[in-house]
C-alpha atoms as a printed R data frame, in Angstrom:
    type eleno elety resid chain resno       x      y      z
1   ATOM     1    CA   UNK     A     1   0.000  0.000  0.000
2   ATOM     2    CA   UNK     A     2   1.257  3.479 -0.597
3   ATOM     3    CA   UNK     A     3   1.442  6.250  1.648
4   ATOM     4    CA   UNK     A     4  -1.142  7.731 -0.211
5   ATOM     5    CA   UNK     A     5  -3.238  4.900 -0.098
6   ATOM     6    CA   UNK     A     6  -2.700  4.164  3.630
7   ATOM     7    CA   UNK     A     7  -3.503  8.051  4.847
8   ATOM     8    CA   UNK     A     8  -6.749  7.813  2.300
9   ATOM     9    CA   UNK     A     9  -8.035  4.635  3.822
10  ATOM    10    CA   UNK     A    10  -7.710  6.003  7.445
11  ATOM    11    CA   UNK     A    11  -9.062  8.633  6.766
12  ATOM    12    CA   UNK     A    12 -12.148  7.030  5.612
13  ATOM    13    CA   UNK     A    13 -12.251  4.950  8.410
14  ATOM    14    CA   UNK     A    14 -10.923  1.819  7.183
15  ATOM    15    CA   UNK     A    15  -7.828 -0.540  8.210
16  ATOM    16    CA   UNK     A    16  -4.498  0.420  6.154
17  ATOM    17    CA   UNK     A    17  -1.399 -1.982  6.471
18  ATOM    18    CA   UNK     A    18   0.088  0.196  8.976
19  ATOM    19    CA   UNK     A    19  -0.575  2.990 10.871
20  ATOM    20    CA   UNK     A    20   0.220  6.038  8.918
21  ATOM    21    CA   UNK     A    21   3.314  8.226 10.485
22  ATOM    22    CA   UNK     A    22   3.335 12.153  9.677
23  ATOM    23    CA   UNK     A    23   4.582 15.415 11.172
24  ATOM    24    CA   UNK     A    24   2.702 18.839 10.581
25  ATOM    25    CA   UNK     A    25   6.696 20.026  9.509
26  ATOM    26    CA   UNK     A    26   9.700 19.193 10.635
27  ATOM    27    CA   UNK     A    27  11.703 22.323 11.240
28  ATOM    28    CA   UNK     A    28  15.187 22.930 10.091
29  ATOM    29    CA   UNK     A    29  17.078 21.468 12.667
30  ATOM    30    CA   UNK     A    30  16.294 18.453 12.651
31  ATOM    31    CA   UNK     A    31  15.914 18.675  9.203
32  ATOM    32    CA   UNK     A    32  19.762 19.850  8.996
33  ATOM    33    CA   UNK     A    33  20.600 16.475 10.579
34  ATOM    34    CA   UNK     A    34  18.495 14.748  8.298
35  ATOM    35    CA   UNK     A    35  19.716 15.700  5.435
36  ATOM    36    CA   UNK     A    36  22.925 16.284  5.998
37  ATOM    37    CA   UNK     A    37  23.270 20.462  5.376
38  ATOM    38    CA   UNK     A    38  22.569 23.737  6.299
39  ATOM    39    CA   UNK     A    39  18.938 24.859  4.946
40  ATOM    40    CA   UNK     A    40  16.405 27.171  4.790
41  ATOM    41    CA   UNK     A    41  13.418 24.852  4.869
42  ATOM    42    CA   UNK     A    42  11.287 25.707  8.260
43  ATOM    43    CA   UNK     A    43  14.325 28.516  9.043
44  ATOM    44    CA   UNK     A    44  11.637 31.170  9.827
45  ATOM    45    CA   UNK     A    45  14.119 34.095 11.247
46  ATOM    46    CA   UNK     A    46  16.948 32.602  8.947
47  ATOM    47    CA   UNK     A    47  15.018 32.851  5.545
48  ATOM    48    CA   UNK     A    48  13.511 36.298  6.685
49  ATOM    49    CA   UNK     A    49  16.496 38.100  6.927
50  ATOM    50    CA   UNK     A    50  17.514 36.429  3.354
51  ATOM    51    CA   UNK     A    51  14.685 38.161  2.297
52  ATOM    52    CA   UNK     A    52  15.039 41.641  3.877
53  ATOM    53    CA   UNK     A    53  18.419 41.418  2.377
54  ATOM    54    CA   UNK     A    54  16.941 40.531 -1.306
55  ATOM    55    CA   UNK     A    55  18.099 36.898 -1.303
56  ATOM    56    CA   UNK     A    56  14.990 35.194 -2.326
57  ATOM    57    CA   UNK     A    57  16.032 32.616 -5.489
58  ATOM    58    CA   UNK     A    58  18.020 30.983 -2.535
59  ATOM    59    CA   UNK     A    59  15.882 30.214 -0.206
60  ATOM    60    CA   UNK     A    60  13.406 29.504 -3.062
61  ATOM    61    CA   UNK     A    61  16.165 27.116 -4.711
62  ATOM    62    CA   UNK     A    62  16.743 25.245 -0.717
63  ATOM    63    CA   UNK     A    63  12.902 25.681  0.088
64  ATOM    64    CA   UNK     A    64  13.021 23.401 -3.503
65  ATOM    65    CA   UNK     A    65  15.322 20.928 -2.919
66  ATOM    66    CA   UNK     A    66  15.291 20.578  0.580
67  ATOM    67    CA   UNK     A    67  11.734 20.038  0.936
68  ATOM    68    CA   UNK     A    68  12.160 16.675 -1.742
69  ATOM    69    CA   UNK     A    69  15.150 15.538  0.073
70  ATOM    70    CA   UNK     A    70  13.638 15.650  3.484
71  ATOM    71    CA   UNK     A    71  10.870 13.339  2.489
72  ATOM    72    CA   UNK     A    72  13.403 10.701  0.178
73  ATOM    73    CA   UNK     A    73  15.352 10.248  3.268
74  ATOM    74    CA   UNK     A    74  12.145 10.801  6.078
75  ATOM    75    CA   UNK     A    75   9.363  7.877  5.940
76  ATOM    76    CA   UNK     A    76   6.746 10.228  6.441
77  ATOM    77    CA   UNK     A    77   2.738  9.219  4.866
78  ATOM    78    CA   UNK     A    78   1.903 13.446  4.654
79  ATOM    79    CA   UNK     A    79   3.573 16.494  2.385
80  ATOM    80    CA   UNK     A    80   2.741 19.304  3.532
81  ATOM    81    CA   UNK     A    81   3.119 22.970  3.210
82  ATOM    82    CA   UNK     A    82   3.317 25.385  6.432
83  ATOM    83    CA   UNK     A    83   4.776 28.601  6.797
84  ATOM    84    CA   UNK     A    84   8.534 28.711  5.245
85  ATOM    85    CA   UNK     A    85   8.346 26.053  2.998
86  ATOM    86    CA   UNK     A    86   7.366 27.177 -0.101
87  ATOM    87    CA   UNK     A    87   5.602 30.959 -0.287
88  ATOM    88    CA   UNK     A    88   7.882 33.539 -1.319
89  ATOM    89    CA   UNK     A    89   7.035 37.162 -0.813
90  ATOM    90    CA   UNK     A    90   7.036 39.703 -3.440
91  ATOM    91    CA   UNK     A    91  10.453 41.529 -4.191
92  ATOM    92    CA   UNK     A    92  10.066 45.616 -3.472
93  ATOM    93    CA   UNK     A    93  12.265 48.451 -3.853
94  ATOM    94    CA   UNK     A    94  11.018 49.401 -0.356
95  ATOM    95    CA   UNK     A    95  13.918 49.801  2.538
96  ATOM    96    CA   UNK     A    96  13.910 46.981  4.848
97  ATOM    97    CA   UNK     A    97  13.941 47.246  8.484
98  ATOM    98    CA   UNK     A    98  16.514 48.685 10.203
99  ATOM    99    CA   UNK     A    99  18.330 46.278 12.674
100 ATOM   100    CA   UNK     A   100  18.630 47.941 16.428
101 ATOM   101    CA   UNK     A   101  20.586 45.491 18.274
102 ATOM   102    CA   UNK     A   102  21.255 41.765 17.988
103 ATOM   103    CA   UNK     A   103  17.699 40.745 18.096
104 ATOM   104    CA   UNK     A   104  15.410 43.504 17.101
105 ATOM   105    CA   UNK     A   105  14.293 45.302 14.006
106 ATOM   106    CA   UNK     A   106  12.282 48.905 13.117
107 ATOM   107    CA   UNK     A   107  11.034 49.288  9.912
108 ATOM   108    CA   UNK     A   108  10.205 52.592  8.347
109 ATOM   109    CA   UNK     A   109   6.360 52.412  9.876
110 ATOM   110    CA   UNK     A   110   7.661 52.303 13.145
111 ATOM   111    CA   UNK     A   111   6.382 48.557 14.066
112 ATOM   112    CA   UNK     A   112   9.520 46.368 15.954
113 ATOM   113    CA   UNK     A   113  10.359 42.886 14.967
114 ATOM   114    CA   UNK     A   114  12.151 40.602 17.682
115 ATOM   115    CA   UNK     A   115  14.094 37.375 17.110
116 ATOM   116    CA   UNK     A   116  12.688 34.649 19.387
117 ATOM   117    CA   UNK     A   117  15.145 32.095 20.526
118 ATOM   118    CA   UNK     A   118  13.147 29.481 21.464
119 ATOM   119    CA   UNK     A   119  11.285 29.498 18.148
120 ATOM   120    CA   UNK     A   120  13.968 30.820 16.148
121 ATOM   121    CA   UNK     A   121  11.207 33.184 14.287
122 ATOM   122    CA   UNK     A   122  11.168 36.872 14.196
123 ATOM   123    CA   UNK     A   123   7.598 38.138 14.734
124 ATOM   124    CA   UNK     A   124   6.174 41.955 14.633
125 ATOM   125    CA   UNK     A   125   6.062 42.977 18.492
126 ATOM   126    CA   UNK     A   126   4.705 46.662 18.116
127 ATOM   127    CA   UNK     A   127   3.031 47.664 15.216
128 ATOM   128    CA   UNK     A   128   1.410 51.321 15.551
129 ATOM   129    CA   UNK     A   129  -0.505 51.342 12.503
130 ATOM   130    CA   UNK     A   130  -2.323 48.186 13.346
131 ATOM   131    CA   UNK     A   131  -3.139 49.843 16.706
132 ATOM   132    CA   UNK     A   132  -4.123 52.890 15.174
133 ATOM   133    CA   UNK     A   133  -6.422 51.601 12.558
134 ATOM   134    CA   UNK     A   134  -9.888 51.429 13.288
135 ATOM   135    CA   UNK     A   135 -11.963 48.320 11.572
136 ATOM   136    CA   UNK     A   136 -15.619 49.385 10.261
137 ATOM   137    CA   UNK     A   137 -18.528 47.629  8.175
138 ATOM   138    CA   UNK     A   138 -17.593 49.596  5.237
139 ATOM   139    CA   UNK     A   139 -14.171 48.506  4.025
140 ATOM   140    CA   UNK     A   140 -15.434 44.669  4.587
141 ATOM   141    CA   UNK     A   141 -18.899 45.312  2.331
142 ATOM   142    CA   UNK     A   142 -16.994 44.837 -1.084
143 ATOM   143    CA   UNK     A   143 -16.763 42.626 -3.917
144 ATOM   144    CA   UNK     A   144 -14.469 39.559 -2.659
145 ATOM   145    CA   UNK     A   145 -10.732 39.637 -4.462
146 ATOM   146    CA   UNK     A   146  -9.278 36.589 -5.549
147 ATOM   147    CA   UNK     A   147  -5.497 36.215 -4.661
148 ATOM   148    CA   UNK     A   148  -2.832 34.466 -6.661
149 ATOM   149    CA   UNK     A   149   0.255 32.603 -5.739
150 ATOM   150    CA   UNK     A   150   3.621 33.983 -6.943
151 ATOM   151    CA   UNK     A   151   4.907 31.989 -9.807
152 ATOM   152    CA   UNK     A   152   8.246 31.264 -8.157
153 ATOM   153    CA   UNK     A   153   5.978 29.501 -4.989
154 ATOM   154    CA   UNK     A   154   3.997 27.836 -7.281
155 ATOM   155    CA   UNK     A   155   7.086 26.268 -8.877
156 ATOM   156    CA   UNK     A   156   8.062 25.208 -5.340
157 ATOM   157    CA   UNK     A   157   4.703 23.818 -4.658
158 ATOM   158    CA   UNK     A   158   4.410 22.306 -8.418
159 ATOM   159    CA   UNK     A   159   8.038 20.567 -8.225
160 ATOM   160    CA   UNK     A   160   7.449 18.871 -4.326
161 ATOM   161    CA   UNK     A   161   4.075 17.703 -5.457
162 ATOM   162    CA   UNK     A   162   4.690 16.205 -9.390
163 ATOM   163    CA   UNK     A   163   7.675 14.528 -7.304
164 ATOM   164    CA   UNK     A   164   5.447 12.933 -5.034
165 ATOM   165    CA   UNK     A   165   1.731 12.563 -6.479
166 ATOM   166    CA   UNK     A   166   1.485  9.175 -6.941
167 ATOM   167    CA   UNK     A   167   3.387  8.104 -3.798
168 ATOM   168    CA   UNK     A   168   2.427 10.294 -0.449
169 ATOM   169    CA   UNK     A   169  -0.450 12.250  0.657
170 ATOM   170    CA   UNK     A   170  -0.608 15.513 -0.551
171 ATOM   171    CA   UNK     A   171  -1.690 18.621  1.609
172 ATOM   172    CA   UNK     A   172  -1.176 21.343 -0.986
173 ATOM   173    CA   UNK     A   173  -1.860 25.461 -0.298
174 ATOM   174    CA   UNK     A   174  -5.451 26.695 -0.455
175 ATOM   175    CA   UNK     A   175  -7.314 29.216 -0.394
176 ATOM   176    CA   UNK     A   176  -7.243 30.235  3.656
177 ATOM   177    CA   UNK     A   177  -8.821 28.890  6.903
178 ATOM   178    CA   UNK     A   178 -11.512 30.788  8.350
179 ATOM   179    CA   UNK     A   179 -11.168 29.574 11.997
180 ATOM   180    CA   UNK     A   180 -11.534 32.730 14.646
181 ATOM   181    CA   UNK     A   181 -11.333 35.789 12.976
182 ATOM   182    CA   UNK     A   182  -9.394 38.223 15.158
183 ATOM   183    CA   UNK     A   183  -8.842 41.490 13.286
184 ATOM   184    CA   UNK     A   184  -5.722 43.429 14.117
185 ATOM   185    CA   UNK     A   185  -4.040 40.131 15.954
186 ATOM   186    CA   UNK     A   186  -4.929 37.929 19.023
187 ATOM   187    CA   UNK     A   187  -5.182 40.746 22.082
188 ATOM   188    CA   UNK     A   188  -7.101 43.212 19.457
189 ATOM   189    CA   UNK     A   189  -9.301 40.928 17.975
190 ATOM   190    CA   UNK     A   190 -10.732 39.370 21.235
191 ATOM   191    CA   UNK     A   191 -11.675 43.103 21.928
192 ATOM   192    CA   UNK     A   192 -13.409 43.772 18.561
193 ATOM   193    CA   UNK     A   193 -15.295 40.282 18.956
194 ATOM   194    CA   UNK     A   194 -16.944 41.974 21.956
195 ATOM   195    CA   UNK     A   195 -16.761 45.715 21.221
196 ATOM   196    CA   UNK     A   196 -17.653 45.343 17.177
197 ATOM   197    CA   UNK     A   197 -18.943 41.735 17.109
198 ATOM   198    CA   UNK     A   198 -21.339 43.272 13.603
199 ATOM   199    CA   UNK     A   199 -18.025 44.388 11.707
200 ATOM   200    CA   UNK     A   200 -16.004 40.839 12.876
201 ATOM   201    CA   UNK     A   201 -19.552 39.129 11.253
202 ATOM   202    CA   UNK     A   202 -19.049 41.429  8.113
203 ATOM   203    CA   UNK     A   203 -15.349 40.482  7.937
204 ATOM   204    CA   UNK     A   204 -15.526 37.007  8.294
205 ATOM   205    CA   UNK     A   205 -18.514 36.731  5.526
206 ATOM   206    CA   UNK     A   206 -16.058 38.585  3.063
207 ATOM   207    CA   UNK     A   207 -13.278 36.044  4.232
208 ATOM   208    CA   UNK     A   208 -15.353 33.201  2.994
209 ATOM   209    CA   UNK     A   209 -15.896 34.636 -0.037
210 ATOM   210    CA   UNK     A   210 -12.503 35.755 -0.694
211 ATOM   211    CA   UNK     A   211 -10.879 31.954  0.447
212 ATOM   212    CA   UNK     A   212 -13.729 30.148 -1.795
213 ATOM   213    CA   UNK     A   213 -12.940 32.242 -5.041
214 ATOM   214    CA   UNK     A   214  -8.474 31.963 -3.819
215 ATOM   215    CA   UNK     A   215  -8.915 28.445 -3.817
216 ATOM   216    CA   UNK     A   216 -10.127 28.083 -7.921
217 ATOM   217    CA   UNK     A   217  -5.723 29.569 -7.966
218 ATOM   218    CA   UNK     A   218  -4.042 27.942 -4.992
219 ATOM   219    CA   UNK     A   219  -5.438 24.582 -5.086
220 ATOM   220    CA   UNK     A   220  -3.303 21.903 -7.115
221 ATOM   221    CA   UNK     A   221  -4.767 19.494 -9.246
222 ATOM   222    CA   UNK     A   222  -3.083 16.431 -7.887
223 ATOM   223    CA   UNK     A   223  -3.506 17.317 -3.831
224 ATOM   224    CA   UNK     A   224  -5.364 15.051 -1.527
225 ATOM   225    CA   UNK     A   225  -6.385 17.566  1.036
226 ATOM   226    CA   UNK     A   226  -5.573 20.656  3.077
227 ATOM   227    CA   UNK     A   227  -3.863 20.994  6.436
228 ATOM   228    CA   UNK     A   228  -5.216 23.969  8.188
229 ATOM   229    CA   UNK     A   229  -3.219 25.499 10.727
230 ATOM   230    CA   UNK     A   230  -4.778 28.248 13.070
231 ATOM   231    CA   UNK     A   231  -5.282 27.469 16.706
232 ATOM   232    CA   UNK     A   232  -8.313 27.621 18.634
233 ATOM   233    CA   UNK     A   233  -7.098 27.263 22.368
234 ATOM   234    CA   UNK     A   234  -4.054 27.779 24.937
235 ATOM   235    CA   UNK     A   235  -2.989 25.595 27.255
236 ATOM   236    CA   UNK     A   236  -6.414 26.438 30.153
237 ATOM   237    CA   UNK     A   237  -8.849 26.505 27.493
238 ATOM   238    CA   UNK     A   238 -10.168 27.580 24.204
239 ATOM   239    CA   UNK     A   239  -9.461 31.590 23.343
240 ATOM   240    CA   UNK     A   240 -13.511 32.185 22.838
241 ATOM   241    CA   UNK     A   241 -16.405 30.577 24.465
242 ATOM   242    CA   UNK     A   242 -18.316 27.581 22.386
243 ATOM   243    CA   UNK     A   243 -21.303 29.590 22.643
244 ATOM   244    CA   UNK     A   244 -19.580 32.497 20.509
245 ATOM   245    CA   UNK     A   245 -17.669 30.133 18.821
246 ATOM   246    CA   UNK     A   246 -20.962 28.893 17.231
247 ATOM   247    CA   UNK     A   247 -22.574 32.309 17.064
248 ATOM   248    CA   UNK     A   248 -19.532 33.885 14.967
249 ATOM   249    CA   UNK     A   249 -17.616 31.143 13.131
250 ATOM   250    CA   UNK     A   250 -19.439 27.789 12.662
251 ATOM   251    CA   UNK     A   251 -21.050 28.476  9.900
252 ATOM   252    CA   UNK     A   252 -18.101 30.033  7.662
253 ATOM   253    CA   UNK     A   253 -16.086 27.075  8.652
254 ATOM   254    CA   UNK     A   254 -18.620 24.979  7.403
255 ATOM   255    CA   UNK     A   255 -19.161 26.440  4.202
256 ATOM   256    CA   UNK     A   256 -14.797 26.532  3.699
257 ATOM   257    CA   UNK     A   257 -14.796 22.814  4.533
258 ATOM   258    CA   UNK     A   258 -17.751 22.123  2.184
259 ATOM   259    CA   UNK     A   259 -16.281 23.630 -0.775
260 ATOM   260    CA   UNK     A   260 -13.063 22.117 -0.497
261 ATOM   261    CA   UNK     A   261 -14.539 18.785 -0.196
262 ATOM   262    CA   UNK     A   262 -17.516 19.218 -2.824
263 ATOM   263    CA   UNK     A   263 -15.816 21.355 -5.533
264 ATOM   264    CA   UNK     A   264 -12.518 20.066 -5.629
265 ATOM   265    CA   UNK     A   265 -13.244 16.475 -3.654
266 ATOM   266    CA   UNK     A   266 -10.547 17.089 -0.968
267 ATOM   267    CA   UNK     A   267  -9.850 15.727  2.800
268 ATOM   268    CA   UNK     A   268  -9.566 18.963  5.313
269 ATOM   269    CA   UNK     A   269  -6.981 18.030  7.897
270 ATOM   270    CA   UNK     A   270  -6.750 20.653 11.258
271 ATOM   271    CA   UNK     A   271  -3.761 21.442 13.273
272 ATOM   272    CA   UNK     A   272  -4.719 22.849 16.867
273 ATOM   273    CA   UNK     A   273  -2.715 23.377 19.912
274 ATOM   274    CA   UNK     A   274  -4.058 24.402 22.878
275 ATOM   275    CA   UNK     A   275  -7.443 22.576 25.446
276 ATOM   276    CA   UNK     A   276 -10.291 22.456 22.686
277 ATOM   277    CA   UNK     A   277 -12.028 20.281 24.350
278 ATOM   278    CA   UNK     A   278 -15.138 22.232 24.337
279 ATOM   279    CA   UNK     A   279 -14.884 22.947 20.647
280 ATOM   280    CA   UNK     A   280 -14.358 19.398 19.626
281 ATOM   281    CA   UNK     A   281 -17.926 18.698 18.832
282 ATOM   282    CA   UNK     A   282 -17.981 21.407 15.925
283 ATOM   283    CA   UNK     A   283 -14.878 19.818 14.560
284 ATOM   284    CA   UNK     A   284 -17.411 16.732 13.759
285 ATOM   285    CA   UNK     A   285 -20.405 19.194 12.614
286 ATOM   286    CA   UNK     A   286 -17.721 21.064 10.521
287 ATOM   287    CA   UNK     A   287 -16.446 18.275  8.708
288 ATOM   288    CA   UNK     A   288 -12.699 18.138  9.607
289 ATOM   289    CA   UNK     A   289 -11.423 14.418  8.377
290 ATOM   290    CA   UNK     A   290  -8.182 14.673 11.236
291 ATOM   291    CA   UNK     A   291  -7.464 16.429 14.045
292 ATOM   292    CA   UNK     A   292  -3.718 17.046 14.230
293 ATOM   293    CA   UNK     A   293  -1.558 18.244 17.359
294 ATOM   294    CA   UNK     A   294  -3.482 16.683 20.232
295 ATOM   295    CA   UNK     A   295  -1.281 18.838 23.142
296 ATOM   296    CA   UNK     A   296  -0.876 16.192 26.100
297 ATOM   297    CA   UNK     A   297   0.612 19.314 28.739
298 ATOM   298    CA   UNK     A   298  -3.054 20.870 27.404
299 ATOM   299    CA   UNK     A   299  -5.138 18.031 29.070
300 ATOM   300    CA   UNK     A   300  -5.887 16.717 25.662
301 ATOM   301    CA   UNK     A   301  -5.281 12.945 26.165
302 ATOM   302    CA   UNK     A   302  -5.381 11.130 22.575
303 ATOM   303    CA   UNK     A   303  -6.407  7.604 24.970
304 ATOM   304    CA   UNK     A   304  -9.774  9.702 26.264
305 ATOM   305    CA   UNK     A   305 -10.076 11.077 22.954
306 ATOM   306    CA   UNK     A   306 -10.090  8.050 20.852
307 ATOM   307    CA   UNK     A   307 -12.831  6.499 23.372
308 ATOM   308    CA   UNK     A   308 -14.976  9.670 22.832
309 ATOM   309    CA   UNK     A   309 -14.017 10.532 18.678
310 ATOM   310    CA   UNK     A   310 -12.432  7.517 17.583
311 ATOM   311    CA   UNK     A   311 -15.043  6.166 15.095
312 ATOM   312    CA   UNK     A   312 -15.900 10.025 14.329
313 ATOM   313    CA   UNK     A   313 -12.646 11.781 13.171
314 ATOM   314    CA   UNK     A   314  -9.090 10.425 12.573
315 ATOM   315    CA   UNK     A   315  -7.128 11.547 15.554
316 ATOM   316    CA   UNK     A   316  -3.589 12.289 14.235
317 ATOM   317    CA   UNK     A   317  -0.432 12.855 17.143
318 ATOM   318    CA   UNK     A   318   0.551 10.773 20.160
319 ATOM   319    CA   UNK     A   319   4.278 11.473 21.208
320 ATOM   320    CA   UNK     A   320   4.649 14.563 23.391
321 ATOM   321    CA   UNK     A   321   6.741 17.313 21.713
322 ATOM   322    CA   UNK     A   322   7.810 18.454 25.214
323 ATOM   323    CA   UNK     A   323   9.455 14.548 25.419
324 ATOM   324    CA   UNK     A   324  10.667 15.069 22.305
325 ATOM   325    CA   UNK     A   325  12.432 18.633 23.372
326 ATOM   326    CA   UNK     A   326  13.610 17.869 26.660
327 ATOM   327    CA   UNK     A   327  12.563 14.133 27.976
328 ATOM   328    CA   UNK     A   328  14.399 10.920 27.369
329 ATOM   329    CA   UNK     A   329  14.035  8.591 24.375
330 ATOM   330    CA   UNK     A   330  12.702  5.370 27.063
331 ATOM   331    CA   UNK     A   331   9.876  8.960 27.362
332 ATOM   332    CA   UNK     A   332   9.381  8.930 23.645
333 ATOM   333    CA   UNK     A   333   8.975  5.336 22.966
334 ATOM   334    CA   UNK     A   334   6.601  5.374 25.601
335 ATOM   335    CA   UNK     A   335   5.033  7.608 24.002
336 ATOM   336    CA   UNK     A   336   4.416  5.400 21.161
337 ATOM   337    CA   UNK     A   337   3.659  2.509 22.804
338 ATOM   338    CA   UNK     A   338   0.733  3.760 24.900
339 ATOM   339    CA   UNK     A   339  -0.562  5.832 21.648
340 ATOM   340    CA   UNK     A   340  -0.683  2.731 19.684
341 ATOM   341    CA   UNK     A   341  -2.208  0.591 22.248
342 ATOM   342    CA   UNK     A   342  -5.133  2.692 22.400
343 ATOM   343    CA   UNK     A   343  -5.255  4.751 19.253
344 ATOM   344    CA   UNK     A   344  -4.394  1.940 16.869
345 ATOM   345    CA   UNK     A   345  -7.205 -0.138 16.886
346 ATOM   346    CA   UNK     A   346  -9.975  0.156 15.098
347 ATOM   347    CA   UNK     A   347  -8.058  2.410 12.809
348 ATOM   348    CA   UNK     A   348  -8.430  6.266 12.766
349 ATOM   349    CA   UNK     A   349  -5.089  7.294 13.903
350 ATOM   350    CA   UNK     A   350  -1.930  8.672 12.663
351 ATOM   351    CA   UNK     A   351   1.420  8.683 14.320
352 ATOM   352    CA   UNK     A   352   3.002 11.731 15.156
353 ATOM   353    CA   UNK     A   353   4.037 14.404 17.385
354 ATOM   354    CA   UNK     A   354   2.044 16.941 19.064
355 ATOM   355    CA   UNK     A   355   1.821 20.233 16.943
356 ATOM   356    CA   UNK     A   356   5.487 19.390 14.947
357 ATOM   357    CA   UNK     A   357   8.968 18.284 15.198
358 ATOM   358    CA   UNK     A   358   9.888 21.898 16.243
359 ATOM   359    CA   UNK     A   359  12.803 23.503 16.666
360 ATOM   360    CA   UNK     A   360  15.103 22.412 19.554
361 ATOM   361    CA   UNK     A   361  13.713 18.778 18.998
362 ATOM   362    CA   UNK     A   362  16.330 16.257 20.481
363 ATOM   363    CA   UNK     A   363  17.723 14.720 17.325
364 ATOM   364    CA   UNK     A   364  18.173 11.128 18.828
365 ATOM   365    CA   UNK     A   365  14.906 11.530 20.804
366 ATOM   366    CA   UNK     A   366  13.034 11.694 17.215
367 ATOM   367    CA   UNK     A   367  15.093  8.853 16.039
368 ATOM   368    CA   UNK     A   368  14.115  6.639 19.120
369 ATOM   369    CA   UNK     A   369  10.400  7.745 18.307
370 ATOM   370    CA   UNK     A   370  10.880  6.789 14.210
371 ATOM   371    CA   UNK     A   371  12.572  3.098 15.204
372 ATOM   372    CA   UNK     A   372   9.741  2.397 18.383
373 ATOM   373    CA   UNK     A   373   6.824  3.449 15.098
374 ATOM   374    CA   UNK     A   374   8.249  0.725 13.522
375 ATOM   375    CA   UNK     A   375   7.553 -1.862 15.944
376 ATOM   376    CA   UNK     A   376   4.372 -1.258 16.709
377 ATOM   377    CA   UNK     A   377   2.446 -0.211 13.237
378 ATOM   378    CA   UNK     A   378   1.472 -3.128 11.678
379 ATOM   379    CA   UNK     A   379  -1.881 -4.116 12.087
């Protein structure tokens, strides 16, 4: 059986030959060591500063390679395409940010940009014009506007796939996830959901019109599904109540999942960190075919879970990324055991870690995890 094959049959419910095994990415560390040299692939802060500095054919040219080498030398069932694998931003003559000190940025606008050590990312930190700007009806009552990949992306997204089509599981780009609209960022957009809950309605109506009428340009012909990405929780809960959650987004997420699977006949996999527990009866109403991440330190247990969803959803995690970062590899294989001895059966599951093989992953611990997978996925 394929890898294809074997992710399709789970996914429908059915028995594959083995359990499937798949990450949500592997980033650049441990893909270094996998590979065998330096890369760009998942190097968030790495392959941003290429860019501010006008270096984008090479991380387009590793984002390229390295993505097809990872998966000849990983055996992972799932390609997919997250954040710094494959979409390159638009050259401009505009000046790039201006570099403070050793770990922060100012662009011309005035918003700051700080380097993150843990994640090895550099996100926006202050951004004045975000906090200045004021969201009303108006400027979300248009005509939607379709949006179209870069060429250069779309080579990177063409090449990984036409390599792969006919052997893994395809996850290819789309058109957007609706999932909790929060205009102006996290902190902002909880206050507009209760200060301007009409304009956050507005917004999120144009969204679905804008994602349905993107995905006619980002979806590929040969993909399998989608893997969504946006979380819905933190570690003591989910970030709105169900009963908003329902009110506000239900319904858009519906109508994305139902044109991805009705139009273009795709699965619609969805990351999410964080306690959803509470949410976890809309992922059934809206149609998600996995639920990826599965955060043990959040209370979600994958043994409870496959008791309560099992013959409902594909549950898709098991081994602990905090084991992975910092435990021991008798943690990891542990891991794996107890996953597949109540996950496995019945089918419904896919191996993997909880939210990704992230950066400052323990190397051997992920090779203790890959060789214990192997001795317990046959059915």
């Amino acid at each position: 059986m394929t890898s294809k094959g074997r992710v399709l049959t789970t996914l429908n419910g059915k028995i594959p030959d083995r359990v499937p095994l798949a990450e949500f990415t592997v980033d650049f560390d441990t893909t270094e060591k996998i590979i065998g040299h330096e890369t760009y692939f998942r190097a968030k802060a790495k392959s941003q500063i290429a860019f501010w500095e006008g270096r984008h054919n090479e991380v387009a040219e590793s984002w390229l390679k390295d993505h097809i080498e990872l998966h000849e030398k990983l055996e992972l069932d799932i390609v997919t395409f997250p954040m710094a694998t494959w979409e390159i931003p638009l050259e401009t003559d505009e000046t790039p940010p201006k570099k403070i000190n050793d770990n922060t940025w100012e662009d011309k606008y005035g918003r700051i940009f700080k380097y993150s050590p843990i994640t090895a990312d550099i996100t926006c930190v202050i951004d004045p014009v975000m906090e200045e700007k004021a969201f009303t009806r108006e400027e979300f009552e248009q005509e939607p506007e379709a949006r179209e990949p870069d060429k250069r992306s779309w080579q990177i997204v063409d090449t990984v796939i036409q390599r792969f089509k006919n052997e893994k599981f395809i996850c290819c780009p789309d058109g957007g996830e609706i999932g909790i609209v929060m205009l102006g960022g996290m902190e902002r957009g909880l206050m507009e959901l209760v200060q301007n809950p009409e304009v956050v309605k507005v917004a999120t109506q144009l969204m679905v019109k804008q994602q349905n009428l993107s995905d006619e340009t980002f979806i590929h012909p040969d993909a399998d599904g989608v893997l969504w990405g946006a979380d819905f929780g933190y570690k003591g809960g989910s970030f709105i109540s169900p009963k908003m959650f329902e009110e506000f987004f239900l319904k858009a997420n519906k109508t994305r999942v139902k044109n991805l699977k009705e139009k273009y006949g795709l699965k619609v996999l969805k990351h999410c960190c964080g306690n959803i527990s509470s949410l976890l009866d809309f992922f059934i109403r809206i149609g998600y075919d996995a639920y990826q991440s599965i955060q043990a330190t959040a209370g979600m247990d994958i043994c409870k879970l496959k008791k309560s969803y099992g013959d409902k959803i594909t549950l898709w995690g098991g081994v602990s990324l905090e084991h992975l970062i910092s435990g021991t590899p008798e943690q990891v294989r542990d891991d794996v055991q107890r996953a597949m001895n109540c996950a496995k059966p019945g089918g419904r599951f896919i191996l993997g870690t909880s939210h990704s093989v992230a950066v400052g992953s323990n190397y051997d611990n992920y090779m203790a995890m890959l060789d214990e997978y192997h001795k317990w996925c046959q059915y």
